[in-house]
N, C-alpha and C positions, 0 to 999 in steps of 0.2 A: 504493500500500500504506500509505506514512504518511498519507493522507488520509483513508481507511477505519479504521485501528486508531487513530487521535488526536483523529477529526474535526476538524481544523483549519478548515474552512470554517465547521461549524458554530459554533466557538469564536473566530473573526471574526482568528485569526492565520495567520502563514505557516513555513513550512519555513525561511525564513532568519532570523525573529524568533524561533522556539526555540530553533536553534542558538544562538545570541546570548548567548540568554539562559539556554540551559543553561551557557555559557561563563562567564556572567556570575555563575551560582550556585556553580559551582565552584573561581571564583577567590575568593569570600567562604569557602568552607568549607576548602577544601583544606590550610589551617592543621592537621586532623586527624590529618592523616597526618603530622604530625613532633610534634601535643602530645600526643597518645593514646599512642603508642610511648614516650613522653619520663613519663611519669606511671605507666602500666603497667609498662613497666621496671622499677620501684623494690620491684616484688613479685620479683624475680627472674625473670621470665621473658625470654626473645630477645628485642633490640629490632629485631634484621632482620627475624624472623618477624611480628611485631608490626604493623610497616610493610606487611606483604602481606597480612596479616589484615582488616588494618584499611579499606583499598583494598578489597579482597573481598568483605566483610561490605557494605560501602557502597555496593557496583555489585551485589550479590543484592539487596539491601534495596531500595534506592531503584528497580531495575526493576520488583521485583517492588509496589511500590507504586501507577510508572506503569502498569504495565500492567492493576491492579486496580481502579485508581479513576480513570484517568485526569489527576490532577491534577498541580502542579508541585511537587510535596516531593520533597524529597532525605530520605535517614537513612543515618545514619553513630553509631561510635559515641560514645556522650554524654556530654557533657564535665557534670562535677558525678558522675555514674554513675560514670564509671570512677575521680575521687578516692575518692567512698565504696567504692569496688570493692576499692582501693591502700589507703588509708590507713585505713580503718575494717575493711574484714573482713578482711586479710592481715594488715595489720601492727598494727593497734590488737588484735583478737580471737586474732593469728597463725593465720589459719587458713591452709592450704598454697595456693597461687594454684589449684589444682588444684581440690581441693576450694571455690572460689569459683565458679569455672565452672560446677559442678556445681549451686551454687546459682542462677546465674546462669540455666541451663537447667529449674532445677522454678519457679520466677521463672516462665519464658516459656511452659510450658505453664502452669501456673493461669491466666498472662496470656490466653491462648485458650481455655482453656475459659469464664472470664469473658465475654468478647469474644464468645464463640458465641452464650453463653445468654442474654447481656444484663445479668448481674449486675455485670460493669465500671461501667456510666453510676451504678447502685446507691452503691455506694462512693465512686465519686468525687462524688456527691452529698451523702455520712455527711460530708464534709466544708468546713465552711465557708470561702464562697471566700478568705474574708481571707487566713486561714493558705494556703490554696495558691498565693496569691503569695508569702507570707511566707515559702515556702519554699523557692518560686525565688528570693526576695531572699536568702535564709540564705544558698543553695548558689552564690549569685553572689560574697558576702562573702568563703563558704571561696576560689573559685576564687582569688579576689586573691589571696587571704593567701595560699595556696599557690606563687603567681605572685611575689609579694615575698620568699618564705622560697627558692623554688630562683634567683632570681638572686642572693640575697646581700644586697637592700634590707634585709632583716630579719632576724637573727641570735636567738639563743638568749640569755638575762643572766637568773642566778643571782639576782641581786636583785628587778629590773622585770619578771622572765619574756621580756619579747623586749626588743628593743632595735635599734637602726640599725647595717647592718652597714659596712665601709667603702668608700667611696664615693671613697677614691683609685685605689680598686684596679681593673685595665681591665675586666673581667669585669663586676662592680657596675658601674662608670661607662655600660658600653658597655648596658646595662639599663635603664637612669636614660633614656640618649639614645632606648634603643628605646619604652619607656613613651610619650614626649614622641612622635614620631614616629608613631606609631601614633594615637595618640589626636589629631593633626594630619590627618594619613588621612583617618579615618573622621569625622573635625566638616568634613572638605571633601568627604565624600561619593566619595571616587576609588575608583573599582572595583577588588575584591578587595584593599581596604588591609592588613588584620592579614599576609597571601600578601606584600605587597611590602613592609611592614615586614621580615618575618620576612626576606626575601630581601634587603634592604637593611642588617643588621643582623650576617648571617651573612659579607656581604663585607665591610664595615668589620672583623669579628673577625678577616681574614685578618693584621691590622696591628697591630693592638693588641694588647698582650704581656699575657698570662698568668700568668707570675711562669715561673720556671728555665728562661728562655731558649725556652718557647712563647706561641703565642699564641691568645687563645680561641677561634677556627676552626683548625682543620686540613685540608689537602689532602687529599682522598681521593688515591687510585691510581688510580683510572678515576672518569670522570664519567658511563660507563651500565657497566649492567653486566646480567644476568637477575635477573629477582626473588628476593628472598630467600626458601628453602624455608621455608613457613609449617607443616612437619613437628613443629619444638619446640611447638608450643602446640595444632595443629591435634588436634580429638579427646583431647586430655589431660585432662575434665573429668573426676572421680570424684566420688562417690557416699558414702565413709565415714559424714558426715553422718548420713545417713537407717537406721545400723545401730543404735544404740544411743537410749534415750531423752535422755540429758543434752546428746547432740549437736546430738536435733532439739530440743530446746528453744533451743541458744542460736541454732541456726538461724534458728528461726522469727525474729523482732522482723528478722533482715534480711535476710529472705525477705521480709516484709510490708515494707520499706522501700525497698526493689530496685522492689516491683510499684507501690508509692505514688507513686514518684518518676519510674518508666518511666509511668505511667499521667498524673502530671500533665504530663511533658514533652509526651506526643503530643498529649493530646486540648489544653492548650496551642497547640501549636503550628498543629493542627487548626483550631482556632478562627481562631487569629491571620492565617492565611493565607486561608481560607475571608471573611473579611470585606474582606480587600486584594485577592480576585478576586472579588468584590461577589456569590457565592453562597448567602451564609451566607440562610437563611430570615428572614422576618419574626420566625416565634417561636421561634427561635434553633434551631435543626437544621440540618441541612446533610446537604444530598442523596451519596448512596453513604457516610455515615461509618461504617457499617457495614464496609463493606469496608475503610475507610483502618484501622479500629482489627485488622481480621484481618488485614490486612498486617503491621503494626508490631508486635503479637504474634507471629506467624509469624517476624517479623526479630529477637526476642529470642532467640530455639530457635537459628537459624541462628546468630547471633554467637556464642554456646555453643562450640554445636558448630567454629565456625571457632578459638575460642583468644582471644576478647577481652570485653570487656562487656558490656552492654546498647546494642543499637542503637536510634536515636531519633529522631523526625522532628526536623530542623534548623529551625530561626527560621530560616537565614541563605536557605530557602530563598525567601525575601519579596524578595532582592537580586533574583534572579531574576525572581520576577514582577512588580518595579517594571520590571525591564528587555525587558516584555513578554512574558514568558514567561506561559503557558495554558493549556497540554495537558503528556500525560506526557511527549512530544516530548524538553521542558526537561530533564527531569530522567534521559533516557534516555543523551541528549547527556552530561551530565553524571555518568554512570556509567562509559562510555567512556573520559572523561578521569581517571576515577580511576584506571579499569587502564593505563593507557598511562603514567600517574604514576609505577606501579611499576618502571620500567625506569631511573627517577632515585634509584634505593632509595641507592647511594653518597652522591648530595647530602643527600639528605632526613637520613641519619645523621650527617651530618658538622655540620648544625645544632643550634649551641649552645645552654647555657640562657639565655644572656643573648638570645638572638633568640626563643624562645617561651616564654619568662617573662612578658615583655609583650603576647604573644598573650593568654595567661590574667587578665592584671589587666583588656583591656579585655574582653574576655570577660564577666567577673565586672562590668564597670561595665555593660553590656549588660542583665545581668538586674536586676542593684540597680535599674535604672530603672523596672522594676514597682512599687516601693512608692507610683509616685505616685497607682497606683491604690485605694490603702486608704485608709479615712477615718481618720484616725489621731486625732480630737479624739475621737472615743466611745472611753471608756477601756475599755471592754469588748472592744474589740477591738484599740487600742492593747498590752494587757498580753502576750496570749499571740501578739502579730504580733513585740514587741518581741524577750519569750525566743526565740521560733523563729530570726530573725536574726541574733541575738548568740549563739544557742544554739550552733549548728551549726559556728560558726568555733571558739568558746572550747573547745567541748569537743576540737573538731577530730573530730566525728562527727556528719552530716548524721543520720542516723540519732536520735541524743540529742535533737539540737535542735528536730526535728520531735513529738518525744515532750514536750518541756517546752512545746512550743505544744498541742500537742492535750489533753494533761494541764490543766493552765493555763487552756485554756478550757471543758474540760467543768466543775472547779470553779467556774469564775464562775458559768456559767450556771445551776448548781446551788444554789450560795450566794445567788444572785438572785433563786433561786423562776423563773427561767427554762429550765428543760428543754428545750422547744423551741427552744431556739439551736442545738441539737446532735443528731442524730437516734440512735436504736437503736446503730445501726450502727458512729457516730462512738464513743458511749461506750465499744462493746467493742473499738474502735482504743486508746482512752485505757488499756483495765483491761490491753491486753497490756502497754504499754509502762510502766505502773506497776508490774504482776509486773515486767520487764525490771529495769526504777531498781532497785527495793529486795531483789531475786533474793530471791522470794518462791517461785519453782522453780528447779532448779540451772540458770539461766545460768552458763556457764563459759566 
């Protein structure tokens, strides 16, 4: 049966090399399941629910992947999404996490009506590829920073805006050691490093104090327990949004930034793994992407509706296919292991920030490694790569800083007497997000 549904023969692997290597994708990812809950959280929603959300969303999504396109991607949901999910539309915009969901879900239908019609590849065309690194460099930058501000490395100052928080203290320190450790890991290559960071980090907290006599891990009650009811969040999306005009207006800019950013992650990551299993076509296509983009749309609806973000194909899933992984086989395996996860929901909560603090800086150092890809000496594209990456952190809105890069470069190109740097398309990305800056219609 798995030989028929995966063709493994004809994809020159075996039933013990997917396992493997579904095992081997899941120990790179499964960091998700304790930084998603830990980030999400902070809008007020369950973080036990959150936990079984998140595992859920991840074994729907990634089966329903393998089984569409046969390939080795995992998706789970996206790390950079669900900051802008938290910190940009709940708490910067205060919109109700509820009402994010909601958006989250008209997000993942346009995502598939796109994806149906073909008008996706469209869009993600309107814009230049510079900036669509630049944005995963932006949104790498925020993850750090967000990474250094919930262990403590970086505090709040009245005078210099941030400042260094202290670094005697065991929480901070025990952060410092996870950073270092982690990023030791992964420059030696040891399978599913940021997973044994986090778990090496979380036992050291058992020892080190706190401050008023605890210490930054604590003992759950039980080490299994049943999954936590995914009831708090599951189905909670509303709709208010879409009753009134001034609501869809402030809507929109991040509704079109939800689909910008879910759209560069997949077809991203698409690419990036389509070439590490030597698929990708001569003139850059790649066979069934059709399907893979109906999937990952489809898995935006489904996260909705389950209570969490936007789900997204993972990079991490390349660990995988260095480790021989080749069919959806990988990534099925790897679904499994996420439900079976949920019965550790007590451990998974009992980890600290100081243990997936440093999940998120290397994270964030993960994507920053893209910029080696822009030519940064043509100052025409140096300008608006630059604002996009400083943008994105400083305002503390992935959303803005993608707006001061695309802004930013439609006036170059225009100031140049160069129009064609930027297509149709791109320019009416640029006029939304300038209405947006100067609420030139009631943004509120």
């Amino acid at each position: 049966m798995l030989q028929r549904i995966f063709k493994l023969d004809e994809n020159h692997t075996t039933i013990g090399r997917e396992l493997q290597a579904g095992l081997t994708t899941f120990a790179a990812m499964a960091y998700i399941l304790a930084v998603n809950p830990a980030i999400l959280a902070n809008t007020g929603m369950d973080k036990g629910a959150l936990v079984t959300v998140t595992a859920i969303t991840a074994a729907i999504a990634t089966t329903l992947m393998a089984l569409l396109t046969n390939y080795p991607i995992a998706l789970a949901p996206g790390m950079g999404i669900n900051a802008f999910f938290t910190f940009t539309i709940v708490l910067g915009r205060g919109v109700p996490w509820s009402e994010a969901l909601g958006m989250v879900f008209v997000n993942g239908c346009v995502f598939l009506a796109l994806s149906v019609t073909g008008v996706r590849e469209k869009i993600i065309a309107a814009i230049p590829h510079h900036l669509k690194i630049a944005v995963t460099c932006g949104i790498g930058l925020f993850i750090a920073f967000i990474g250094l501000k919930n262990g403590g490395i970086i505090v709040k100052n009245d005078a210099t805006f941030v400042s260094h928080g202290d670094f005697s203290s065991g929480p901070v320190a025990l952060c410092l050691v996870g950073i270092a450790l982690t990023a030791i890991l992964v420059a030696r290559k040891v399978p599913g490093a940021i997973v044994v960071s986090i778990a090496a980090i979380t036992l050291i907290g058992l020892v080190v104090p706190a401050g008023g006599g605890a210490r930054v891990t604590a003992l759950p009650a039980s080490l299994f327990s049943a999954p936590a009811s995914p009831a708090p969040v599951f189905l909670k999306l509303t709709f208010q949004f879409l009753t009134n005009s001034n609501a869809i207006f402030m809507a929109l800019p991040l509704i079109l930034t939800l689909l910008l950013v879910d759209m560069f992650d997949n077809i991203g990551t698409l690419c990036g793994i389509s070439v590490r299993l030597g698929i990708m076509r001569p003139d850059g296509t790649i066979p069934r992407a059709g399907r893979a983009l109906l999937a990952d749309s489809t898995a935006t609806i489904i996260s909705a509706l389950c209570g969490t973000s936007t789900v997204v194909s993972y990079i991490e899933s390349a660990s995988g296919v260095e480790a021989g992984g080749r069919t959806g086989l990988t990534t099925v395996t790897t679904s499994i292991l996420m439900l079976l996860a949920l019965f550790l929901t007590p451990l998974i909560l009992i980890i600290p920030s100081a243990a997936t603090s440093p999940a998120l800086v290397i994270v964030g150092v993960f994507m920053m490694q893209s910029i080696a890809e822009i030519d940064m000496k043509d100052f025409r594209t140096a300008v608006p790569v630059v604002l996009t990456i400083i943008g994105i952190p400083l305002t503390f809105s992935i959303a803005e800083g993608i707006g001061l890069g695309i802004i930013s470069a439609s006036l170059l190109a225009l100031g140049l007497g160069e129009s064609r740097r930027m297509t149709g398309l791109g320019y009416g990305v640029a006029v939304v997000f300038f209405l947006e800056f100067f609420k030139i219609w009631p943004f509120k």
